[in-house]
N, C-alpha and C positions, 0 to 999 in steps of 0.2 A: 234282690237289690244288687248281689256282687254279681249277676252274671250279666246286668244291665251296663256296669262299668265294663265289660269285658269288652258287651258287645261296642260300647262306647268306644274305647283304647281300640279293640281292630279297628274300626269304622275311620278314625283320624289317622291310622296307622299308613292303611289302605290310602288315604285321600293325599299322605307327603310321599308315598310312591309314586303315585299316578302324576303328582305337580312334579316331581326329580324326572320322574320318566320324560314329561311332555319339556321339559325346561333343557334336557339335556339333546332330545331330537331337534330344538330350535338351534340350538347353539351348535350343533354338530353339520347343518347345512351351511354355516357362514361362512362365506370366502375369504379368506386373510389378503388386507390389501396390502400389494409391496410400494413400497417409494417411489415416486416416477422416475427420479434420476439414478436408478440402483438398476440391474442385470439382471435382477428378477422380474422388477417394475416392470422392464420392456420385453420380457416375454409372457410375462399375464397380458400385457395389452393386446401383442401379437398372439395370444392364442383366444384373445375376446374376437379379436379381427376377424382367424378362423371362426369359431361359432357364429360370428351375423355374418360369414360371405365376405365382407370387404375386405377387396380387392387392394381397393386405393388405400385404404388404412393401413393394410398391411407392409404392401410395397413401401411404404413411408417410414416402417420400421427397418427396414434395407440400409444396410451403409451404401456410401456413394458408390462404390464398386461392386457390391451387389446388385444394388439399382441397373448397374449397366447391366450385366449379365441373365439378371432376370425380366424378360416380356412382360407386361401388364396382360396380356391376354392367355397366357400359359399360366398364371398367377389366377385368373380367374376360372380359367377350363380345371385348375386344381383344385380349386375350392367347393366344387358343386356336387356335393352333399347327401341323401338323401334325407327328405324334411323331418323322416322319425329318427331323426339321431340323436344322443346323451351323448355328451362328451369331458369328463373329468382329467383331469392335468393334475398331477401330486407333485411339490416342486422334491428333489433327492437331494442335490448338492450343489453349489456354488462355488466357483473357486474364479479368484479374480486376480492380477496380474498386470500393475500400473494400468497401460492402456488395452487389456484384453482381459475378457471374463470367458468359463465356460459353465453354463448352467443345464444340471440335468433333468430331466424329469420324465415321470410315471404318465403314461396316456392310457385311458381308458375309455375304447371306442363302443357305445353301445348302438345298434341299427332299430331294435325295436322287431324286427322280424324274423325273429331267430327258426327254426325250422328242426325237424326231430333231430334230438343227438349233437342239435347247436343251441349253444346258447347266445350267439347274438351279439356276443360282445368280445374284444380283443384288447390284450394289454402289450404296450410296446414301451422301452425307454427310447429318448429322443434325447438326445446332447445339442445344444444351440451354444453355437460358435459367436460370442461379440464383441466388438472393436468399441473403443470410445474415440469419440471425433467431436472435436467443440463442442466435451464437457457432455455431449449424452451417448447413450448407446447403444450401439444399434446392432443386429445382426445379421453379421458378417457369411457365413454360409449355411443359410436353409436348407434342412433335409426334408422338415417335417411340415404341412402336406404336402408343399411344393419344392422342387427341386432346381438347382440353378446349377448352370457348370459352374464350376469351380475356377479363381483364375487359372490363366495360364501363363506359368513363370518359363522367361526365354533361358534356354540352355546354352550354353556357351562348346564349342567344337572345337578341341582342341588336336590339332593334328599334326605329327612328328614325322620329319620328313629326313629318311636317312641322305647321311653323307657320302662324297664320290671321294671319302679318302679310305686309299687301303688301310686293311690292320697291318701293323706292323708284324714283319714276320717274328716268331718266338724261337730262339736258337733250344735246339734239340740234344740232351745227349743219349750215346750209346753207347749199351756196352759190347764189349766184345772177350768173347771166350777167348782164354788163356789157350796157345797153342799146347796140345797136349802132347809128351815126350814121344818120341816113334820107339818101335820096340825093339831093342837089342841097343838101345842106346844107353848110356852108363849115366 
């Protein structure tokens, strides 16, 4: 009878692992949603864009001055993928700045195809640069997959043009050796 309780106590013992196990692997694939109106919001969106391809979504997450500088069809020749890809985004840090945020994050590229001695998969950090412009915000210079020039701030030339007045001459002095006595002089 007492080994029938033993085997009892393992057998339930066994069955709240196996539910911790399974309850913890669910809860471990969920994606934390951010705020839409937050800097992280608009880089989860922008990195859903990457994952389905969209192009036009993406671009949409572009500030206006981004927008200019980046093509919609270099935006797409960027995004084309191969179909066995994983793609994991870990967000690192946020730091935000009245109207400019800079958010980092953890990428992890997996292709599926890995070949001996690879494993298939690559980790990069990614910083996105973003501006807020009527209250949302957007990112301001893309590195990651696509790349935009950067603007271009005008330089100013400033150039000094000597003058046609002489230096004034500097008065000089000199010494001069004491005449020395001649010999047989007293």
């Amino acid at each position: 009878m007492s080994s029938n309780r033993w085997l009892a106590a393992a057998a339930i013992a066994l069955v709240l692992i196996v539910g911790a196990s399974i309850a913890v692997g669910l809860n471990r694939g969920a994606e934390t949603e951010f705020p839409a109106g937050s800097p992280e919001g608009t880089v989860q969106r922008y990195v859903r864009a990457v994952e389905q391809q969209d192009a036009n979504a993406l671009r949409a997450l572009l500030s206006p001055d981004a927008q200019q500088r980046c093509e919609l069809a270099d935006i797409r020749n960027a995004l084309r993928y191969p179909t066995e890809r994983d793609l994991r985004v870990t967000l690192r840090d946020t730091r935000i700045s009245t109207d400019r945020a800079e958010v980092r994050v953890r990428v992890t590229e997996s292709t599926g195809g890995a070949q001996p001695f690879d494993s298939g998969s690559f980790d990069h950090d990614e910083t996105f640069d973003l501006v807020r412009f009527n209250n949302e915000w957007f990112v301001d210079q893309p590195t990651w997959p696509i790349y935009c020039p950067p603007r271009i701030v005008p330089t100013v030339v400033v150039t000094v043009t000597p003058t046609a007045t002489p230096l004034a001459a500097t008065p000089t002095a000199t010494a001069t050796p004491a005449a020395s006595p001649k010999a047989g002089t007293p």
